[in-house]
Structure formats: C-alpha cells, structure tokens
C-alpha positions, 0 to 999 in steps of 0.5 A: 488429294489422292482419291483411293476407289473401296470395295463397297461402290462410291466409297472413298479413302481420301489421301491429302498431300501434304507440301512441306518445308522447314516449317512444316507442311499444308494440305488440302482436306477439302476442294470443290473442284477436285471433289467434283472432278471425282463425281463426288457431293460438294456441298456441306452444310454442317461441320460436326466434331466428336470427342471419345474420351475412352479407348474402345468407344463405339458411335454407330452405325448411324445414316438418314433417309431421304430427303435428309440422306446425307454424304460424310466426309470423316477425318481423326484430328486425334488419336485413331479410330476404325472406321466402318461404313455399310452399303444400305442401297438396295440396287448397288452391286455392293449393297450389304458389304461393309469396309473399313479402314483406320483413321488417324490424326498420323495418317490423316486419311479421310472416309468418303461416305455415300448416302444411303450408307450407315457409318460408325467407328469404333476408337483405338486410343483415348482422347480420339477426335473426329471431325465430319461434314455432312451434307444434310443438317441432322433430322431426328425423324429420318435417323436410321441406325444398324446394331454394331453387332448386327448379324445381316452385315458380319462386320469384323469390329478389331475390338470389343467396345468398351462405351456404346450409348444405348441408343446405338446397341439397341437398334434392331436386327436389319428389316428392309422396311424397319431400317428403310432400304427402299428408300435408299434405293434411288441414291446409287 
C-alpha cells in the first residue's frame, strides 16, 4: 500500500497495489503491520456498508466523541463519491480546514480518517457503495455532526445534494461547546 500524507494533519489517501496477472490481480486493502508502520490505528471493531441509490446523496458530516471517537477507513465498492473530512481538534495546525478527494470503485482509493475528524461525502453516480471500518461501535449519545453547508468550514461541495436526511441538514451552525471541540482536543 501506498500512503499519500493530506493537507489536513494525520489524514490519509491510502493507494492499494494491486499485483496482477492473466487472471486478474490482489491487493491489500487493509495490513496491521503496514498501518502501524505509518502510526496509524490498527483496531477495528466494526465493518459498515452503505448503498446511495441516487446520485447526489449527501451522508455527513458525521464523528463522535470520546470515549467513542472513532478513526474510519473509508473505501467505494461501486460508483464514485467525493469524500470530504474536517479537522475538529482544536490544537492541530490544521484544526478547521477540510480536504477532499474522490473515491471510486476504478480508483480504489481509500480515506484515512482521524478521531477528532467529521466525515461525509456526497455520491457522484447512482448505485454508489461504501464500505468503512471504524474503530469504535457507534454510540447515539457521543454522535456529533456538522451541516453539509456550515459557514465556519467553507467546504467546496462539487454538487448541490440531491438527498440528504434531515438529521444531516438539521445540525447547527459549529459551536465549540455544542459540537464538543474541547473534548477532541487530547486526540492530536
């Protein structure tokens, strides 16, 4: 695996290498030894899946806080998405900038999240599938979430969404204490 460094602090683009012949190829998509060669998390709890039927879905932009902060390694099994993470730490050089990068099941690019990040993405064809593992099992009551659209971040979407759960569009404008920015502070 190739690990590509991002301009948000301890964000990956993980590249597989994929070895082929007349068959076909394999790749690795995940190696504990490789991860923790790069000083990134190697336990995963949890594997998630995710279907968007429409192009133009947006699911974000999602994270949780301690002690159920969680890292994400995000990868398109079908069709293509633009995948977008936050820098919600505090003391990071790069807390409040944000970086993207297009996921595809041609590309086979994987997103290296960080705890104390929020991630979404927004699909760039129909039928686009995703699957992540996290490191933490979901826990409704350290769920935290930014507004696609929040002015604090800027983010540079490509498209209008098209389907976004209410949930999603409904969270409020970024308040340090609301959205839990102290907490995410001991995670850099």
């Amino acid at each position: 695996m190739k690990f590509h460094k991002t301009p948000v602090e301890t964000a990956r683009l993980i590249e597989p290498e994929p070895r082929g012949d007349s068959r076909g190829f394999f790749a690795r998509i995940y190696c504990g030894d490789e991860f923790a060669a790069e000083g990134l998390e190697t336990d995963f709890v949890q594997v998630n899946n995710s279907l968007s039927a429409q192009a133009g879905t947006l699911r974000g932009m999602h994270y949780q806080l301690p002690p159920a902060a969680e890292v994400k390694l995000v990868r398109c099994i079908r069709g293509s998405l633009w995948d977008c993470i936050v820098d919600l730490r505090p003391n990071s050089p790069t807390s409040g900038k944000w970086f993207a990068a297009e996921l595809s099941a041609e590309n086979r690019l994987m997103m290296y999240v960080p705890r104390g990040f929020a991630h979404g993405f927004i699909t760039l064809t129909e039928d686009t599938e995703v699957i992540y593992m996290v490191s933490a099992a979901y826990a409704p009551q350290s769920e935290r979430g930014l507004r696609w659209n929040d002015p604090a971040f800027g983010i540079e979407w490509p498209r209008q969404p098209m389907e976004i759960s209410e949930k999603d569009a409904s969270w409020p404008d970024f308040d340090p204490a609301f959205h839990g920015a102290e907490h995410l502070r001991v995670l850099v």
